[in-house]
Steps between C-alpha positions, in 0.01 A plus 500: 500500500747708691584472849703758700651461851657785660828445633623424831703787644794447593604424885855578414480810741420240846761311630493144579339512895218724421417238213462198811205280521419668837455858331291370268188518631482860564233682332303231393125427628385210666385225288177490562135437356297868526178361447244530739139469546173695707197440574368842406703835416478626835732216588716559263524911571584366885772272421686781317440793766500320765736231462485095427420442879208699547335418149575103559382447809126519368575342136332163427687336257831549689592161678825499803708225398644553885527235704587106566471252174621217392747452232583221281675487183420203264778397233203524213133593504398159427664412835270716714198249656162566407285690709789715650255823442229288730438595876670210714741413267782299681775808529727344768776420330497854361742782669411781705568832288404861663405822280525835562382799275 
């Protein structure tokens, strides 16, 4: 088996400031997941012509995570009580957390 790996070119040519961690992100994408889903492909033809906004406003299987929760952050899963999923679960010594899109 044979591997080959091109090699790097050289950076010899940049000096040392445009080599900075700040610079570094230039030309590079947002990290990000591209998949989505539709209900149908006239959904799908909407979100891309018209934009996310007008295509998501009707989708169903989009959910806002906007809004007032409450947080809490257990040391290991076997700490978290059971029946935290359950309505009236005792939150209050939770914190307030807000979340916006």
């Amino acid at each position: 088996m044979c591997l080959a790996v091109p090699r790097a070119p050289s950076l010899s040519h940049l000096s040392r400031s445009s080599l900075s961690s700040t610079t570094s992100i230039h030309h590079r994408s947002k990290a990000h997941v591209p998949l989505r889903t539709f209900d149908d492909p006239a959904q799908a033809l909407a979100y891309f012509s018209k934009g996310p906004a007008a295509a998501l406003a009707s989708r169903k299987r989009v959910l806002s995570l906007n809004g007032a929760w409450r947080f809490k952050l257990y040391d290991q899963p076997e700490a978290v009580p059971e029946g935290v999923w359950e309505e009236g679960f005792d939150d209050g010594d939770w914190t307030d957390v807000s979340s916006q899109g």
